[in-house]
C-alpha distance (Angstrom), angle and dihedral (degrees) to the residues before:
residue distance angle dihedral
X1 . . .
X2 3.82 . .
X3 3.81 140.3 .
X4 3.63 92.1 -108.5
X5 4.30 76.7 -164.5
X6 4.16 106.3 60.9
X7 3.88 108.9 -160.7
X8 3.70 114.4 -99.1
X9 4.36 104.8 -106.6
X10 3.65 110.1 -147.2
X11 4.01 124.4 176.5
X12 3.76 85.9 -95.3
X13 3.78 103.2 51.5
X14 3.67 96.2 34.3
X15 3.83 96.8 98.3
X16 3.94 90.7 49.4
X17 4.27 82.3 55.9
X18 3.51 91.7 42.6
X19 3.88 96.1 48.7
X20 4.13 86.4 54.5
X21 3.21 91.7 47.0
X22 3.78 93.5 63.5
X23 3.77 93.0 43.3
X24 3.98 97.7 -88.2
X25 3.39 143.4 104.8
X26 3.87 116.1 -133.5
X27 4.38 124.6 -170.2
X28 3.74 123.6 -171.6
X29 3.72 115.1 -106.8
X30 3.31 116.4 -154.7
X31 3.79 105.8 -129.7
X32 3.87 87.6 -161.2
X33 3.63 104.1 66.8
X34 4.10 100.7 -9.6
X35 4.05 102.3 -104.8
X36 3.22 117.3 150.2
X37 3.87 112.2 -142.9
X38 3.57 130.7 -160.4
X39 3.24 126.6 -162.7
X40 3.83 87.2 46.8
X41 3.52 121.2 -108.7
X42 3.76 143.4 -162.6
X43 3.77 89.7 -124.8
X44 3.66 124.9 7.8
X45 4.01 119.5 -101.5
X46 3.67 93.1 -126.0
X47 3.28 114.2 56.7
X48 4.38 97.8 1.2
X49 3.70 85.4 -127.4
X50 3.89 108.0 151.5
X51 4.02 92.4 -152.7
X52 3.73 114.7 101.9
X53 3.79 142.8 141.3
X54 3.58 134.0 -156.4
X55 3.43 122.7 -116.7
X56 3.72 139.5 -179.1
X57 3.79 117.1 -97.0
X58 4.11 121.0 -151.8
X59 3.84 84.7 -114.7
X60 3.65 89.9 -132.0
X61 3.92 134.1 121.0
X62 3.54 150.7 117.2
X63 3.63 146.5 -73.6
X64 4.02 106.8 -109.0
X65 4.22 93.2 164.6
X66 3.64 138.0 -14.2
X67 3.84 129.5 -177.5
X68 3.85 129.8 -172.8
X69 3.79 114.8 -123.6
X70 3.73 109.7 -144.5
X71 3.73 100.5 -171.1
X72 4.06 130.7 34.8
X73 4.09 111.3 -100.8
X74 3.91 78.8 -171.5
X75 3.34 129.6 43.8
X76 3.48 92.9 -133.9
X77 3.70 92.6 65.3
X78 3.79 92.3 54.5
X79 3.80 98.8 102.8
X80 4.10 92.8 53.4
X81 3.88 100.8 48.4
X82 2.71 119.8 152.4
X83 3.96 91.9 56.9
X84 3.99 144.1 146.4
X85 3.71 134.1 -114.1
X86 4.22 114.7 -174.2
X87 3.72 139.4 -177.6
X88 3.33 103.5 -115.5
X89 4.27 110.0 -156.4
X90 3.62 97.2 -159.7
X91 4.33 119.9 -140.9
X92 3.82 81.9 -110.7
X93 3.56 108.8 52.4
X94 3.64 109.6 -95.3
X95 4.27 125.3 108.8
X96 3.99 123.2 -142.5
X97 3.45 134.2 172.0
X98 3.67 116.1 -129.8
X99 3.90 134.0 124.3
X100 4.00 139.2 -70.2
X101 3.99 105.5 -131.8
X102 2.83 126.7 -98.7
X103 3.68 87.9 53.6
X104 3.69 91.2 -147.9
X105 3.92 94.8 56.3
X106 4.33 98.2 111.6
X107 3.65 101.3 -176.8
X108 3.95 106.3 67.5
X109 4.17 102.3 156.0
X110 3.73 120.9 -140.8
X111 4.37 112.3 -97.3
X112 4.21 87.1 28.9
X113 4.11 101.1 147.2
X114 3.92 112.5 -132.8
X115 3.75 138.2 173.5
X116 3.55 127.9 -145.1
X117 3.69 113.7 -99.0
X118 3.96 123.0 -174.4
X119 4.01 122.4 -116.9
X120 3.97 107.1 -157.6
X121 3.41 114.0 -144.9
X122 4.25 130.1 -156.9
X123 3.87 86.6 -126.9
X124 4.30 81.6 64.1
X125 3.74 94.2 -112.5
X126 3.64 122.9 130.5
X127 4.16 114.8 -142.0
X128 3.78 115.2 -157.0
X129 3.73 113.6 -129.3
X130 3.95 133.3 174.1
X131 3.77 128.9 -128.5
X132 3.64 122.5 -170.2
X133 3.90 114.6 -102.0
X134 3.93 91.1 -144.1
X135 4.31 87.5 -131.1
């Protein structure tokens, strides 16, 4: 299955799709005061420096939430209902919402460990998913 809906890639987000793209997943770091920021930003929230880098994460986490969505809110999303959405806590700090595979797996408890995994797409963009680890 495919996003039928690719992400739009600006200048400032590029090297977060790049980084999936190669099988990684890649935060700003503020090299002002060391935040890392996710969503990315033009200038980080802490300190509104505009300096950052992008670095590699570990691609590992944990569940904080998960719901099951029951009906499409897109209608690209119509042929996987019913599907997940979680709150991935990621190893290094920062939270993003983003899906447990297999999409259509409903009961994703609280504290489960994942890793990011990498959904190709036909449009050439690579999604970043979580599995659970099983530890």
């Amino acid at each position: 299955m495919s996003d039928a809906i690719a992400p739009f890639i600006t200048d400032l987000n590029r090297p977060f799709w790049e980084g999936c793209a190669a099988g990684e997943l890649r935060l700003q770091h503020c090299t002002a005061c060391g935040l890392l920021r996710y969503p990315v930003s033009e200038t980080c929230p802490r300190c509104l420096s505009p300096e950052a880098e992008w670095r590699p994460m570990s691609g590992r986490g944990e569940v904080l939430s998960a719901i099951a969505f029951h009906r499409a809110y897109n209608p690209a999303w119509a042929d996987r209902v019913p599907y997940n959405v979680a709150l991935v806590q990621l190893a290094e700090g920062p939270r993003m919402f983003s899906n447990v595979v297999p999409l259509d797996r409903l009961r994703i408890p609280a504290g489960t460990a994942v890793r990011v995994v990498f959904e190709a797409t036909p449009d050439g963009v690579s999604i970043p998913r979580f599995e659970p680890t099983g530890e």
